[in-house]
TORDREN-264589 format. One line per 5 residues: number of its first residue (from 1); their letters; for each residue x, y, z of C-alpha. Coordinates in Angstrom, 2 decimals. Example, Ala and Ser with C-alpha at 12.3 -4.5 7.8 and 13.67 -1.06 7.14 Angstrom:
<atoms>
1 = as = 12.30:-4.50:7.80; 13.67:-1.06:7.14
</atoms>
This chain:
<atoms>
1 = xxxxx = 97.25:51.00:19.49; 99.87:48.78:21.97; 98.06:48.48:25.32; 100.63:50.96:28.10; 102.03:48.44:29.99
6 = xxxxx = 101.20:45.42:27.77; 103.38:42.01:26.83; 103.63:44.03:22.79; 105.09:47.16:23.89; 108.55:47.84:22.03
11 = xxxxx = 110.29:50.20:24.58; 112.01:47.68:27.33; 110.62:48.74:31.10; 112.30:48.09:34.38; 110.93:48.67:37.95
16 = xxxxx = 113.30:49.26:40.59; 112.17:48.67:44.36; 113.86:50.23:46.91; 112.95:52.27:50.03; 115.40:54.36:49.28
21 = xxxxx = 114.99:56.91:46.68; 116.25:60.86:45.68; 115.78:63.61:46.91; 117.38:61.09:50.43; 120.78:61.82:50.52
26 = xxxxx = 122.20:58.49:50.97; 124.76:56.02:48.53; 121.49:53.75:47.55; 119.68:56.94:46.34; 122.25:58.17:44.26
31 = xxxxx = 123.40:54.95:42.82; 119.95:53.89:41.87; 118.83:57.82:40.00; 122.45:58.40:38.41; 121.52:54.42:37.03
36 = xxxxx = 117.94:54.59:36.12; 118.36:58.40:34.42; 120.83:56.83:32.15; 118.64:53.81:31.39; 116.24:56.06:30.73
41 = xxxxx = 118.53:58.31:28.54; 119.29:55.02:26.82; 115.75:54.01:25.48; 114.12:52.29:28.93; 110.96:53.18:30.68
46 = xxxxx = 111.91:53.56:34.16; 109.37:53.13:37.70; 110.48:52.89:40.66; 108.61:51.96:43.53; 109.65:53.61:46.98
51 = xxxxx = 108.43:55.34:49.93; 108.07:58.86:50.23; 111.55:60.43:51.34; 112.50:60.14:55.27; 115.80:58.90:55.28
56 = xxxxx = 117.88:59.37:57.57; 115.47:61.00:60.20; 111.91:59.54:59.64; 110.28:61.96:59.30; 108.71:63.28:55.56
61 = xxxxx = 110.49:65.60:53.57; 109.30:69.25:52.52; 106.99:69.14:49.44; 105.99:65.46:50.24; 103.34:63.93:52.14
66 = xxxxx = 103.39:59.76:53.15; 100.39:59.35:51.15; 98.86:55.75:50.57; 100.25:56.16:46.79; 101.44:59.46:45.22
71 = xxxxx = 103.38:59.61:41.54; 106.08:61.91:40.01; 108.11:62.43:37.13; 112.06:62.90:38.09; 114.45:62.60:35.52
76 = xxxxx = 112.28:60.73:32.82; 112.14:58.16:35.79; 108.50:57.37:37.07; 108.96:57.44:40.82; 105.76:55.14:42.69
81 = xxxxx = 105.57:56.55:46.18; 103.89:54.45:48.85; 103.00:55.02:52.86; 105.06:53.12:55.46; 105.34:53.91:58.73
86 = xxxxx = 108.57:55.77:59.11; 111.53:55.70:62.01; 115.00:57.34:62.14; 117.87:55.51:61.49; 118.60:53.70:64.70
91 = xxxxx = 116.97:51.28:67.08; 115.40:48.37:66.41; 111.82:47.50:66.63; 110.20:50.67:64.80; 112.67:50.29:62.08
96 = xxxxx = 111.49:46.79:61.48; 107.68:48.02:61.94; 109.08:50.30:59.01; 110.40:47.25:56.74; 107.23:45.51:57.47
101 = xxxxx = 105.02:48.44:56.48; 106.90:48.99:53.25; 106.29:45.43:51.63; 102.92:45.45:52.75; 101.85:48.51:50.59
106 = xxxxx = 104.45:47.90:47.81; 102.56:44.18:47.16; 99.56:45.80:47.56; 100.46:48.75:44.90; 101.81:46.75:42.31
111 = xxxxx = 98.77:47.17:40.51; 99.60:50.94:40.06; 102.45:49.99:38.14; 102.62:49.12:34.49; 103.74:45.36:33.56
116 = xxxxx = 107.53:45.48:33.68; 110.07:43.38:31.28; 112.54:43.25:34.63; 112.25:43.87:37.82; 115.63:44.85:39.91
121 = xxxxx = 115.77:44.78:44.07; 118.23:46.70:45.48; 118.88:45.97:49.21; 119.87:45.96:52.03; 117.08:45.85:53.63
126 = xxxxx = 116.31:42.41:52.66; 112.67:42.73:52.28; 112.57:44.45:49.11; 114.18:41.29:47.59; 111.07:39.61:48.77
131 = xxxxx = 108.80:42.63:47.28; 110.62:42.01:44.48; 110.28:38.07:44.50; 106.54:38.73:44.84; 106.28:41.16:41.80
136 = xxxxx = 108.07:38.95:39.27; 105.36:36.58:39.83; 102.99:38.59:40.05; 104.10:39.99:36.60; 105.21:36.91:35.55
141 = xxxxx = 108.53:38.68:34.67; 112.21:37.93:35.56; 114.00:39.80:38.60; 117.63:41.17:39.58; 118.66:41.15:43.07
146 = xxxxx = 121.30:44.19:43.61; 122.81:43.40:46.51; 124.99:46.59:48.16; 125.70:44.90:51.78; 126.37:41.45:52.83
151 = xxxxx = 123.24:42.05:54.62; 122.41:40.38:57.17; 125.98:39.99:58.22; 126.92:43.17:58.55; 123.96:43.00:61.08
156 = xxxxx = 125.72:40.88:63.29; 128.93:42.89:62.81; 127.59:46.04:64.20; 125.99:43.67:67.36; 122.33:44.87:66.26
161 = xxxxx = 121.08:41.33:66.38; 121.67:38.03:66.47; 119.95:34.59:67.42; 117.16:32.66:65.80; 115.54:35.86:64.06
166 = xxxxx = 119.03:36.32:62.20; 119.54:32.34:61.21; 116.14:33.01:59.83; 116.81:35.91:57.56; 120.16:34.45:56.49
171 = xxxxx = 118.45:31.51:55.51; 115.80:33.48:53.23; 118.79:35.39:51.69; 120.34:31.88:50.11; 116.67:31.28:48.44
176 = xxxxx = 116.15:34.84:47.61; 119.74:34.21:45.62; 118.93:31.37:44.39; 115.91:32.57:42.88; 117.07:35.75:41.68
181 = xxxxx = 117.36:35.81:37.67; 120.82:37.60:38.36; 122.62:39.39:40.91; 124.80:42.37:40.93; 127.37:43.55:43.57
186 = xxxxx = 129.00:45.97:44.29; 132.63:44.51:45.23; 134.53:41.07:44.01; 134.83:40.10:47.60; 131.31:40.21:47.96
191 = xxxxx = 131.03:37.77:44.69; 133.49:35.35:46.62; 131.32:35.35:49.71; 127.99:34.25:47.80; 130.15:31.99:45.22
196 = xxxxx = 131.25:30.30:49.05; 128.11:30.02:50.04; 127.13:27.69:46.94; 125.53:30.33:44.89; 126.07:29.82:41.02
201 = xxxxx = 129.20:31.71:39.96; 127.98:32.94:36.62; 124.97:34.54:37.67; 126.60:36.73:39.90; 127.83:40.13:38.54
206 = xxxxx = 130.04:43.06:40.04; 129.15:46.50:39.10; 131.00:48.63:41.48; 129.68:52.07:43.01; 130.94:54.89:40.71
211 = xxxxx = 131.06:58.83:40.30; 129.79:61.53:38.23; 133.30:63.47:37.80; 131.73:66.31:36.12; 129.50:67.19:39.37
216 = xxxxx = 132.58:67.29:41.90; 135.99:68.63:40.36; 136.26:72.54:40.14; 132.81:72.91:40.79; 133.65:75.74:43.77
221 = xxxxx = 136.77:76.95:44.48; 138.16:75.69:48.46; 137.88:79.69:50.04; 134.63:80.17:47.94; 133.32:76.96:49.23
226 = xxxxx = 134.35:77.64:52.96; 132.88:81.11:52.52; 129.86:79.89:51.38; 129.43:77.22:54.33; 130.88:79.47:56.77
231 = xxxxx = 133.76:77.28:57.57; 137.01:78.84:58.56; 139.21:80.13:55.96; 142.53:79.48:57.33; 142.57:76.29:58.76
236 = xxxxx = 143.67:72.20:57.52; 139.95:70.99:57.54; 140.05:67.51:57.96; 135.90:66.29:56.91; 133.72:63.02:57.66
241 = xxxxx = 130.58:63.72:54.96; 128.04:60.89:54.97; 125.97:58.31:56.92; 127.26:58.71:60.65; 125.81:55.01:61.25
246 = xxxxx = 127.05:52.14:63.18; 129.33:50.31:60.21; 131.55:53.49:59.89; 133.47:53.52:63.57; 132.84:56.98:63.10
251 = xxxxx = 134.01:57.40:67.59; 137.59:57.37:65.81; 136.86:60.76:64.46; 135.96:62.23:67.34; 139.40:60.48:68.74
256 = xxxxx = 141.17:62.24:66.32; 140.00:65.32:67.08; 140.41:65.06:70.72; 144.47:63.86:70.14; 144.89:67.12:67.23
261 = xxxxx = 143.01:69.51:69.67; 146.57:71.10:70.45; 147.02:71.92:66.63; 145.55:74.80:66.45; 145.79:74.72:62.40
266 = xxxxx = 143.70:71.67:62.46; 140.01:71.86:62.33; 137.19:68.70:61.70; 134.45:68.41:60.59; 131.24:65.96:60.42
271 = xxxxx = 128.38:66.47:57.86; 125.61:63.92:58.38; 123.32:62.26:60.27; 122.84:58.62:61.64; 122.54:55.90:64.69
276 = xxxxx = 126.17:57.19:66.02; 125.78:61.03:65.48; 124.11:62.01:69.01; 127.18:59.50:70.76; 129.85:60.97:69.18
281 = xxxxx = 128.69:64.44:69.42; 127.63:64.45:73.29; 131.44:62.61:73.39; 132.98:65.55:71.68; 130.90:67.90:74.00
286 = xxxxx = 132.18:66.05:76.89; 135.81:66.66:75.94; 134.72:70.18:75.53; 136.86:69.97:72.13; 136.42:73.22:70.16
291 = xxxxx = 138.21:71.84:66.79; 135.37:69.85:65.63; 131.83:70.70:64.74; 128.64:68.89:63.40; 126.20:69.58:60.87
296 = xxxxx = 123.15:67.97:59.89; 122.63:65.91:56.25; 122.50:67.94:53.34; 120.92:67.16:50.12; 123.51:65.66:48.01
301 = xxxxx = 123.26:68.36:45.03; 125.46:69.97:48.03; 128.49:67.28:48.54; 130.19:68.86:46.37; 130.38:71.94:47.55
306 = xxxxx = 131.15:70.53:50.76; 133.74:68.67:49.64; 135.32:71.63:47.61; 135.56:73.31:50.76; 137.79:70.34:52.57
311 = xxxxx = 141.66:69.78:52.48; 140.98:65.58:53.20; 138.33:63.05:53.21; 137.80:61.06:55.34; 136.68:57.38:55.64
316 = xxxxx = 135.89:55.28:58.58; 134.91:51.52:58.84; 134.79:49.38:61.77; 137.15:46.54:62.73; 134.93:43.74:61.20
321 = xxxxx = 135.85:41.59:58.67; 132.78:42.07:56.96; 133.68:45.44:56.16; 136.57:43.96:54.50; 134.23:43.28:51.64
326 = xxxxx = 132.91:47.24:51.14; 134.00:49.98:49.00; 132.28:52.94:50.82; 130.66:55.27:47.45; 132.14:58.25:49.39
331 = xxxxx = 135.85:57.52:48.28; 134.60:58.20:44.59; 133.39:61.57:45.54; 136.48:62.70:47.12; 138.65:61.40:44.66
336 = xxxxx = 136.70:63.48:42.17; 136.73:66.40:44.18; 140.44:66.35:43.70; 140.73:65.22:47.42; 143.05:63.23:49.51
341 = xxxxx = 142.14:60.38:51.63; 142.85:58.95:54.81; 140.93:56.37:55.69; 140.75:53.69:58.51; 140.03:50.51:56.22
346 = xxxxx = 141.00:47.25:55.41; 140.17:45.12:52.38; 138.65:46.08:49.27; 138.51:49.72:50.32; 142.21:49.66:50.81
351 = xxxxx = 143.06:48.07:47.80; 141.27:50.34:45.79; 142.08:53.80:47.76; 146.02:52.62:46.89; 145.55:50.92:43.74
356 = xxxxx = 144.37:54.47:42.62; 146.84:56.44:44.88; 144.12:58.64:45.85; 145.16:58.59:49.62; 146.58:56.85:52.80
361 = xxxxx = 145.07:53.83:54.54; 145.36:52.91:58.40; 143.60:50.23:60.74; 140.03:50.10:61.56; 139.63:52.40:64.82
366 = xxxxx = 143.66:52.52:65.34; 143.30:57.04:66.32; 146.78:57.34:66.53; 147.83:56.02:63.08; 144.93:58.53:61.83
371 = xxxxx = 146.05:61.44:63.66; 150.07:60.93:62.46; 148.73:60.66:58.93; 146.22:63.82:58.92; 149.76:65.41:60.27
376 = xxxxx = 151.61:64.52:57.53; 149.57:65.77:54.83; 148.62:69.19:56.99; 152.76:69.27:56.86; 153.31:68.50:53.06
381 = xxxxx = 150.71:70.09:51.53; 152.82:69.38:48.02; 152.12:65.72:49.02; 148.41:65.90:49.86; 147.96:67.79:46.76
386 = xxxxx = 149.45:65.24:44.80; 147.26:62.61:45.98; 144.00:64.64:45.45; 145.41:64.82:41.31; 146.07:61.10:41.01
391 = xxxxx = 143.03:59.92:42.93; 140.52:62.89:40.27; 142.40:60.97:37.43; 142.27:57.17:37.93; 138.69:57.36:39.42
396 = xxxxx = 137.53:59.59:36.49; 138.92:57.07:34.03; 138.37:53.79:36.14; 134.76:54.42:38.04; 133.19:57.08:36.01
401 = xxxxx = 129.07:56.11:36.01; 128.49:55.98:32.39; 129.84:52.81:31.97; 129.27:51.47:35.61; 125.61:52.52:34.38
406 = xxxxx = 125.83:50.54:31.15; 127.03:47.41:32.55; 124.26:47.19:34.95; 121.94:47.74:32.02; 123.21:45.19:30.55
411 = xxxxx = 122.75:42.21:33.30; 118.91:43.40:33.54; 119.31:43.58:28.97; 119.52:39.90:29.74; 116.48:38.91:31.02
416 = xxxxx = 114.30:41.13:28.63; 111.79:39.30:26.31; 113.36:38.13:22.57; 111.09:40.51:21.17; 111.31:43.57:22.78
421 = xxxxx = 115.11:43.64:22.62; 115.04:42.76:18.82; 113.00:46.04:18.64; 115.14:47.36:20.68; 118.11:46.69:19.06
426 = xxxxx = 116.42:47.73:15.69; 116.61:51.51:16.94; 119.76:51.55:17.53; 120.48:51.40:21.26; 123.34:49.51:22.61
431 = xxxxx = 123.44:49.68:25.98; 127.30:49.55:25.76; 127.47:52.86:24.35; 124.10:54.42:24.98; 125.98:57.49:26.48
436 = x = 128.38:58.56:23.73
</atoms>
């Protein structure tokens, strides 16, 4: 009988490290399940090695406790759960105490997992690249760094930190790359920043974020949705849904609001939670603006109700060029929710948002441009509604995560022993079409 775990066993296995993990409600979390169910779908044994779930507030969910190691079975995926000292999303120092804690008990738990073919990091934060670093020798096994942030740099864009401590961590992420087997990203300008950097061009691979269509168009109708969420009925609801952290400018929202408060048709809303949410709220109290409300993170089976119940998306980034290089995962929800957008961007988020026709694009932070283009939609509904079909169709066709899924398969396919993908190749699995 082949040893569980063992060099001989036929089925390929990947471990995924990240500290972020479903049931958070976050675009790492949802990436990495809608990937690793499909692996698993496609022949793969699946572990991933995590924390228990905290995210965004620190504190554990319901039904979970931050246990030195507990183990469950979520979608055919074997999900490793490991204490760390948790912290909400903001500030600094317990948030690192919380990176710190994490690698110490992931490179002290990897002998609760069994022997991977691959391993695959996917960061920010940086120090699960190093987990992961620490793993592949441990297993003697190749690893894949995902990278989804030019992180650290978009560190120094949000003013979080800078100095000596930040020279040192950008210097760890060269090695990190230039150790890493492969490495995945999520946007071609983020492949042109590490090819500029000096790291080796055909290593690098870009698997864009992507959707599940199926989970997000006619799911709920808009009035049954807005019923359901007890949202007005009768009003142009203009919604920010997602991470309310410090990347996303998210004080132009609030802006907005405050400039549209004499449109009386006009309503906002923000669903999510973050290191902005308790500024821009207590600003939005302070303006004592009644056309805007807040409501806390949701788990994401939800989005799409919440999006159902929205006449636009929006999108916010701040005025950085490093978030020139992004392409928020939120755009592919509202597209598929057969949604306009207006979004505040520049970069690859533009070019993609218009390249798909899917919605309208301003400055970074520029209110006014916002507010005269949620106007013109609330005005042309024929318009708006126009943009919400073409966006649903070219993101269905162009981003849809079956194939995003496969692709990423495939860079990880690479680095699997001779052996195992003969045998695995001998059933009949081809990553490429695993999900027909």
């Amino acid at each position: 009988m082949t040893e569980f775990g063992s060099k001989s066993h036929r089925r390929p296995r990947a471990l995924i490290i990240s500290d972020r993990f479903t049931p958070e409600v976050s675009a790492a979390s949802t990436r990495l399940h809608s990937h690793a169910k499909r692996w698993v779908k496609s022949g793969w044994d699946v572990d991933v090695l995590t924390c228990a779930p905290n995210f965004p507030r620190g504190k554990v969910f319901p039904g979970y406790k931050n246990r030195l190691y507990q183990r469950e079975l979520l979608d055919g995926i074997t999900v490793h759960r490991i204490w760390s000292y948790m912290a909400p999303n903001r500030g600094k120092f317990r948030r690192l105490l919380d990176y710190f804690s994490f690698n110490v008990s992931a490179r002290a738990s990897l002998k609760m997992v069994p022997r991977p073919d691959v391993i695959l990091a996917s960061s920010p934060p940086i120090n699960v690249a190093w987990i992961a670093q620490a793993a592949a020798r441990h297993f003697g096994v190749p690893w894949v760094f995902e990278v989804r942030d030019l992180w650290p740099a978009s560190i120094r864009a949000v003013g979080i930190s800078k100095g000596y401590l930040l020279q040192f961590v950008e210097r760890q992420e060269l090695a990190l790359y230039k150790d890493a087997a492969s490495i995945i990203v999520l946007t071609d300008a983020f492949k042109l920043d590490l090819k500029q950097r000096g790291v080796q061009d055909s290593k690098i691979y870009v698997v864009t974020n992507s959707v599940e269509p199926e989970n997000f168009l006619y799911t709920y109708s808009r009035d049954q949705a807005r019923h359901n969420l007890g949202l007005p009925i009768d009003k142009f609801i203009v919604g920010f849904v997602g991470t309310v952290g410090l990347a996303q400018g998210a004080s132009t929202f609030v802006s907005v609001a405050a400039a549209l408060q004499h449109r009386t048709d006009i309503y906002f809303v923000v669903v999510g939670e973050g290191a902005e949410r308790s500024i821009i709220e207590k600003a939005a109290i302070d303006m004592k603006l009644t056309n805007i409300e807040f409501r806390d993170f949701v788990a994401h089976e939800k989005v799409p109700e919440i999006l159902s119940a929205l006449d636009v998306g929006a999108v916010l980034l701040k005025d950085d060029p490093v978030f020139e290089t992004v392409i928020p995962s939120k755009i592919f929800e509202i597209m598929a929710a057969r949604r306009p957008i207006v979004a505040a961007v520049r970069g690859q988020a533009k070019h993609v948002i218009e390249a798909l026709g899917g919605g309208v694009c301003v400055a970074p932070e520029d209110a006014e441009a916002f507010s005269q283009a949620i106007l013109t939609l609330a005005e042309d509904i024929p318009y708006a509604s126009d943009l919400g079909r073409a966006g649903c169709l070219a993101v269905t066709e162009k981003y849809n995560r079956d194939k995003l899924a496969a692709d990423a398969l495939n860079v990880l396919r690479e680095h699997v022993d001779k052996n195992v993908q003969a045998d695995y190749f001998s059933r009949g699995i081809y990553a490429a079409d695993m999900f027909q």
